[in-house]
N, C-alpha and C positions, 0 to 999 in steps of 0.2 A: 504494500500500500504506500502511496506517496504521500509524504508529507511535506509541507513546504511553513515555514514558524518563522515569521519577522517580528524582528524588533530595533528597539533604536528610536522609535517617533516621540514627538514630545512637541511642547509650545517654546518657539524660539521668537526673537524681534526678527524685523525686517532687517536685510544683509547678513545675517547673522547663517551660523552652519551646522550641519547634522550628520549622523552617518547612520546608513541602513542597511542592517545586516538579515539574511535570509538563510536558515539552515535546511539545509535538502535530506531527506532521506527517501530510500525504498525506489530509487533507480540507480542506475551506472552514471553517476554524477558526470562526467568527465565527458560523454558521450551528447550531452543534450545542451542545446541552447536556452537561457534562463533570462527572462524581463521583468522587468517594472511597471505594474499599470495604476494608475492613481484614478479616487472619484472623489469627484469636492462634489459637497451637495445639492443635491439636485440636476447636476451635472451625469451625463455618460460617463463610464469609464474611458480612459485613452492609457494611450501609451506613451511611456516616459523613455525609456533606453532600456537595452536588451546587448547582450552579448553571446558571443556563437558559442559551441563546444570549444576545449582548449584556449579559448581566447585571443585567437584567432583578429576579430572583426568585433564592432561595437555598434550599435545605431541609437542615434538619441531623437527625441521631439527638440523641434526647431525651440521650442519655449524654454529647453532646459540646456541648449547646446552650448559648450564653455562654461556651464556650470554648474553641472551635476558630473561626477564619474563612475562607471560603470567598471567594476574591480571581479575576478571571481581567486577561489583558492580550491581548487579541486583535491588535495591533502584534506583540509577541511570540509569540504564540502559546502562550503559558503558560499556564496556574493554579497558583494558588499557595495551600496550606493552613495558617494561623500557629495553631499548637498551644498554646494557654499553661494553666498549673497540671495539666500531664499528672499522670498516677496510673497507679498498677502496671497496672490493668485497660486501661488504653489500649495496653499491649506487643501486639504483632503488625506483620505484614507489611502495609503499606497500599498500593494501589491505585491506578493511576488510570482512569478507563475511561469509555469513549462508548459509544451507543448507534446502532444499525443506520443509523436515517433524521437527517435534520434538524430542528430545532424542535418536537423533542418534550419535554415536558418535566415532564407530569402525573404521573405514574409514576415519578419519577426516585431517588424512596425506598423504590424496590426495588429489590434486586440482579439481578433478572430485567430489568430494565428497558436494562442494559448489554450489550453483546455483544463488544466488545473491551477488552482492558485490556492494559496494560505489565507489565513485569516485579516490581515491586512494589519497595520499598525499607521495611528494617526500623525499626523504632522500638521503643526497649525501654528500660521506665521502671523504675527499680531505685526501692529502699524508702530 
């Protein structure tokens, strides 16, 4: 069974920074590509950045690019998300989440692209 356990979120000021960590279990870690999807309220979920198997390749949303990084550690089994100069529009619940098969990885900037995700942990950027 896969599970996917983030944490790390919390309430920071604006420009201020966070790091978000994602512990995998119950697949061949190393093998899968792993992303980010965030939902601010009342909002769709979207996609935030994602990174292939190995580490390879990285893809961010244009809203986050230059200022989030997309980290993984396959010994661990983690990813890990470092947030800096957040901004109020960055508030929502974020994501972690894998996609069905292995080594996929074209697609990964889409929220369709995922089929499991964790429980989510909040980030919430005050003014």
């Amino acid at each position: 069974q896969v599970q996917l356990v983030e944490s790390g979120g919390g309430l920071v000021q604006t420009g201020g920074s966070l790091r978000l960590t994602c512990v995998v279990s119950g697949l061949p870690f190393s093998d899968y590509a792993l992303g980010w999807l965030r939902q601010a309220p009342g909002k769709e979920r979207e996609f935030v950045a994602a990174i292939s198997a190995f580490g390879e390749a990285t893809y961010y949303a244009d809203a986050v690019l230059n200022r989030f990084t997309l980290s993984r550690d396959d010994a661990e089994k983690t990813i890990s998300l470092q947030m800096k100069y957040l901004k109020p529009e960055d508030t929502a619940v974020y994501f972690c989440a894998v996609p069905s098969r292995p080594r996929m990885f074209a697609k990964a900037a889409s929220t369709d692209f995922y089929t499991q995700w964790g429980q989510g942990t909040q980030v919430t950027v005050s003014l």
